[in-house]
N, C-alpha and C positions, 0 to 999 in steps of 0.2 A: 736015441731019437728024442728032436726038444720037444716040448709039450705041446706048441702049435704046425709041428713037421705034418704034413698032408704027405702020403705017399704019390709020385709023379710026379708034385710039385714043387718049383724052387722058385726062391727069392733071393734076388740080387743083395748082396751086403756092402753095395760102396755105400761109404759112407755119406750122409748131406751135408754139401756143402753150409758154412757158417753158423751160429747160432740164431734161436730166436730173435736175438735183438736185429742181430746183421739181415734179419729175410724182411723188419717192420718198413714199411714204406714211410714213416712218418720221420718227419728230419729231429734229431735231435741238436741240441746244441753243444759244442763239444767241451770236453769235461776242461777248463780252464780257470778257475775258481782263483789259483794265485793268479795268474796273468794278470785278470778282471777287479781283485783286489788292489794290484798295485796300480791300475791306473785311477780306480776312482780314489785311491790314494793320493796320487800324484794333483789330480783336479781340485782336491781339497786342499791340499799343501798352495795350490795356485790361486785358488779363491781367499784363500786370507793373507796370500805375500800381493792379492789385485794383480796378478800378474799371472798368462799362460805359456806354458810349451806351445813352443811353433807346433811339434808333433799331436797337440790335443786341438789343434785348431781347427774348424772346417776349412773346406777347398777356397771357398771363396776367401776368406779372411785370412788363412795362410798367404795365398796367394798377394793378397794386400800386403802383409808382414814382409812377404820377401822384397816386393817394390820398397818400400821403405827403408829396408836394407840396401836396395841398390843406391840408395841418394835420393827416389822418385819424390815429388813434393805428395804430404800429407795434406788431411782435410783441415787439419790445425798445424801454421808455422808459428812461432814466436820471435817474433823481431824485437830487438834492443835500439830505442831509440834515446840516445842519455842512459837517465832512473828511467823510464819509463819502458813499461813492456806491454806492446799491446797482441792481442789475438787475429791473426786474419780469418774474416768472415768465413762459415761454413757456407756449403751450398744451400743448405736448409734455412739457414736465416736471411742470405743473400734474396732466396725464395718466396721469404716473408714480408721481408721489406721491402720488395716489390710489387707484393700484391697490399700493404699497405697505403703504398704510394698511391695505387689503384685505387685504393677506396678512396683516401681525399681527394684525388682529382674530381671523382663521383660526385664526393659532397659538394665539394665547390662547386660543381658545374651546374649544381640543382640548386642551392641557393644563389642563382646569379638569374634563374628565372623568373620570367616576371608573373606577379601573384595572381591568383584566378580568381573565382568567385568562394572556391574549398577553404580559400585560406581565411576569406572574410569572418566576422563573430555570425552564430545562428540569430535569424531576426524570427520577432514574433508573429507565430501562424497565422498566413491570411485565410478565413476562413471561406472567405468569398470565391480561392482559388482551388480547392476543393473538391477535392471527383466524388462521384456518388456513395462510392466504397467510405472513402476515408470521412466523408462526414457522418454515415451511418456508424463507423468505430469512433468516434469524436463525441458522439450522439449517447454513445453505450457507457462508455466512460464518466460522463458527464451526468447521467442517471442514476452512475453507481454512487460516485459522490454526494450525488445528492440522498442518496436514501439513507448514506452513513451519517451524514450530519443532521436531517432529519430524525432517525430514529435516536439518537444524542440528545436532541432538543429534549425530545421525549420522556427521557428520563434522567434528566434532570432538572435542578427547580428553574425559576424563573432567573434568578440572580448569576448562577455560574451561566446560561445562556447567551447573558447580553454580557458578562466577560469576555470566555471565548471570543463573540464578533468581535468585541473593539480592541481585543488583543491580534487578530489577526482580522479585516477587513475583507479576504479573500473567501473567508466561510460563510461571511452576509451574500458578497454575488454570485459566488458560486449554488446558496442554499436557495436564490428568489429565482437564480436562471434554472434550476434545474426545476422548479416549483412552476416555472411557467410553459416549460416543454412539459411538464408531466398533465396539467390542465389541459391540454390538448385531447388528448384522451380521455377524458371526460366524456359519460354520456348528457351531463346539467352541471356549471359551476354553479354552487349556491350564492355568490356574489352576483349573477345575471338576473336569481329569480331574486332578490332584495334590490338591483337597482329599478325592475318591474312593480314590485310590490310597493316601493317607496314614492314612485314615481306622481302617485295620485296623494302623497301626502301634505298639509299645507305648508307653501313657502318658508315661512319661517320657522320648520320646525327642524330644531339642532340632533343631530345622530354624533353620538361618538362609538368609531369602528377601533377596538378595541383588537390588534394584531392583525394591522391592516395589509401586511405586506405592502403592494407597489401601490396603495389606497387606488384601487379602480372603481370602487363607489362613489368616494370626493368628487372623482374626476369624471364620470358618467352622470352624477347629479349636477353638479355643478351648475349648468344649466337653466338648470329646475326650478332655482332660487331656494334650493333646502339647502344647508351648512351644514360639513359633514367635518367632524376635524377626528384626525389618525393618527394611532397612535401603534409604536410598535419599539423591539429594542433597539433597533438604528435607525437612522433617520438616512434615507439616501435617495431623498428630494424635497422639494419646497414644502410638497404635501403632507409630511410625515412629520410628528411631533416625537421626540426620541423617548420613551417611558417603560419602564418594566410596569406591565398592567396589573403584575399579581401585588407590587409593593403599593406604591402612595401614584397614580393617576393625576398629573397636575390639573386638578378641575376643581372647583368650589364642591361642599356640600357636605353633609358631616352625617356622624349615626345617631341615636338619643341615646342619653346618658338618664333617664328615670327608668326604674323599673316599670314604670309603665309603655304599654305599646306606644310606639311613637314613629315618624318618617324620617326623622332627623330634618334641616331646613338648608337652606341655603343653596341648593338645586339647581343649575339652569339645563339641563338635559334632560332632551325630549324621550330617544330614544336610542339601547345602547345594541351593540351588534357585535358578536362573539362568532365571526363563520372560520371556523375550522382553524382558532385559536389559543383551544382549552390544551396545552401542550406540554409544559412542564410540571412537574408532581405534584407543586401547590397552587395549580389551578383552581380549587376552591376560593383562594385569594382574590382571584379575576372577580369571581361573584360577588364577593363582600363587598370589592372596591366597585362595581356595577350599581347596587343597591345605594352605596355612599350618595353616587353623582347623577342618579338619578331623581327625577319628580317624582310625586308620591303619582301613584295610579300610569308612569311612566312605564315603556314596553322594552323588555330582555328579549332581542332573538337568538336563539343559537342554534350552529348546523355542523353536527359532526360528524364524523364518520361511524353504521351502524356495526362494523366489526369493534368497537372501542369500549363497548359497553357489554358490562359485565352483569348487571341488573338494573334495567330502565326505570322502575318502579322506584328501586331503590335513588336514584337519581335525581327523579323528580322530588323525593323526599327531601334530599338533602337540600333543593334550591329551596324549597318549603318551606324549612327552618331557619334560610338566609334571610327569609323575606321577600319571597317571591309566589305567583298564585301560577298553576296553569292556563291558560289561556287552550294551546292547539298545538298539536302533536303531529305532522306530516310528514308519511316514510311513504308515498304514491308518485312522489317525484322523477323518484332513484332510489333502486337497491343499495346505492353506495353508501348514500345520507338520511337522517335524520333531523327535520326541522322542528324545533320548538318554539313556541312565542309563549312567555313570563309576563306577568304584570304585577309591578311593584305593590307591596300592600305593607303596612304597619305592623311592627314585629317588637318583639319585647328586649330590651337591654340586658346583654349576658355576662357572665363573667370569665376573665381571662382562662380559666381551668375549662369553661363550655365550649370556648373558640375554638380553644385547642385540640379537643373533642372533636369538630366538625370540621376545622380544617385539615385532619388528618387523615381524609376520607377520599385521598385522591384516586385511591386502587379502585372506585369507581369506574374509571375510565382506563385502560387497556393501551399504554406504546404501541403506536404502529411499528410495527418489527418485519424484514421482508426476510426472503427466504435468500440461503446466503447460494451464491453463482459459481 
């Protein structure tokens, strides 16, 4: 009895059919290893003679191969004409060259039309034609420009200022248009309350507006019978005399040369006006050249802006020492401005090491800088 024999019980001993491999449901591939060698043999032997067995070919490409066997014409014949041997067109190029043809008929057919308004050069923007939108962005544009060139002015001196303009011309009207839309805005220009103020002064007394931009004081006094002559770095009207005000002011009138106090002589200005043209670094300049051309006891106004100032005190000092007195100090106008009225007074002869000293004093007064967009 075997060791797993149960007494009753029996168990059939046929045998199962096949082995494990033979019961797997999974396909194997069958074992052909030479077969599978010599043909990737034979494709390699093909691939370096450029040439294949019909029998490595696929259906469709066999299929061709036999046609071609029969006579059938290929995609390429070679005809002998003379020397010459040319190729007949494949279908593929046949294909191309007539979607070639395609395109230039196209071209042609488009330059043979007649030209619109598209093809004309761009003319310059009328601004008069203009929708509301597009002159409010024309408007913002033209703002920004101007503040870049403005705050430029600012910090640097007088001299590279009136380069700039006469090197480019477009920085002078682009710098006075943006300067006259921004007055707009304004709660008081100080150039309204000086043609008010002037207005009751006598006839013949001379003003020179020292950074006059578009001189709308000459031109609002006028009138009046006062003389006002302007002066600024370009000149771009009858009114305007072209002068960097910080260098030499083409005007009579000289400094003393004694150590003693003196007014210097030769004078004819009544009264000078500096509104909101104390601008490049060596704006101390303006003043000295102020004092030059003006009369002894003759009146300095100036109106700047009150963010500019770094110490008022300190300010007044410095015109002090140019030779100037205070006179009247008015910030009740506008919070924006500051007006000053100076009156020339008798000052002592310095030496060039003193000037130097005082006209180095421009950090006084603060760039207008805007906030960048």
């Amino acid at each position: 009895m075997s060791l797993f024999e149960v007494p009753g019980w029996s168990v059939k001993t046929t045998p199962v059919r096949g082995t494990p491999q033979q019961l797997s449901k999974k396909r194997k591939r069958p074992n052909n290893d030479v077969e599978t060698a010599q043909v990737n043999m034979e494709k390699l032997m093909a691939k370096l003679a450029n040439t294949t067995p019909e029998h490595l070919l696929a259906p469709k490409k066999h299929r061709k191969a036999q046609k071609q066997a029969q006579g059938a014409p290929s995609d390429v014949e070679r005809h002998t004409e003379g020397d010459q041997i040319t190729a007949a067109p494949s279908k593929a190029s046949l294909l191309k060259a007539k979607k070639e043809q395609k395109k230039k008929k196209h071209i042609d057919s488009f330059s043979k039309k007649p030209s619109t308004s598209l093809d004309k050069p761009p003319q310059p923007c009328d601004t008069n034609n203009l929708t509301a939108l597009q002159k409010s962005m024309k408007d913002s544009l033209d703002g920004a420009r101007f503040r870049l060139i403005n705050e430029n002015l600012y910090k640097t001196d007088s001299h590279e200022a009136q380069q700039m303009m006469k090197n480019d011309p477009k920085v002078f009207e682009e710098y006075h248009t943006g300067f006259r839309h921004q007055v707009v805005s304004w709660p008081i220009n100080p150039v309204d309350h000086y043609v008010s103020t002037f207005t009751s002064y006598p006839p013949k007394t001379l003003i020179a507006d020292l950074g006059c931009g578009d001189a709308v004081l000459a031109k609002k006094l006028l009138s009046t019978g006062i003389s006002v002559i302007s002066f600024d770095l370009i000149s771009g009207s009858g009114y305007v005399v072209e002068a960097d005000i910080c260098d030499k002011i083409p005007l009579p009138g000289s400094e003393g040369f004694n150590k003693d106090k003196s007014t210097g002589d030769g004078q004819v200005v009544d009264v000078v006006v500096c509104a909101l043209s104390l601008m490049g670094v060596n704006w101390p300049n303006c003043i000295r050249e102020a004092w030059r051309i003006l009369k002894t006891g003759g009146e300095l106004h100036i109106a700047e802006v009150t963010s500019r100032f770094t110490d008022i005190e300190q300010f007044q000092n410095l015109l002090g020492s140019l030779g100037f007195r205070l006179r009247s100090k008015n910030d009740s106008i506008s919070s924006h401005f500051i007006l000053f009225e100076f009156t020339k007074v008798p000052r002592a002869n310095k030496s060039d090491k003193e000037w130097q000293k005082l006209l180095a004093k421009g950090a006084l007064l603060k760039p207008c800088e805007y906030k960048r967009r």
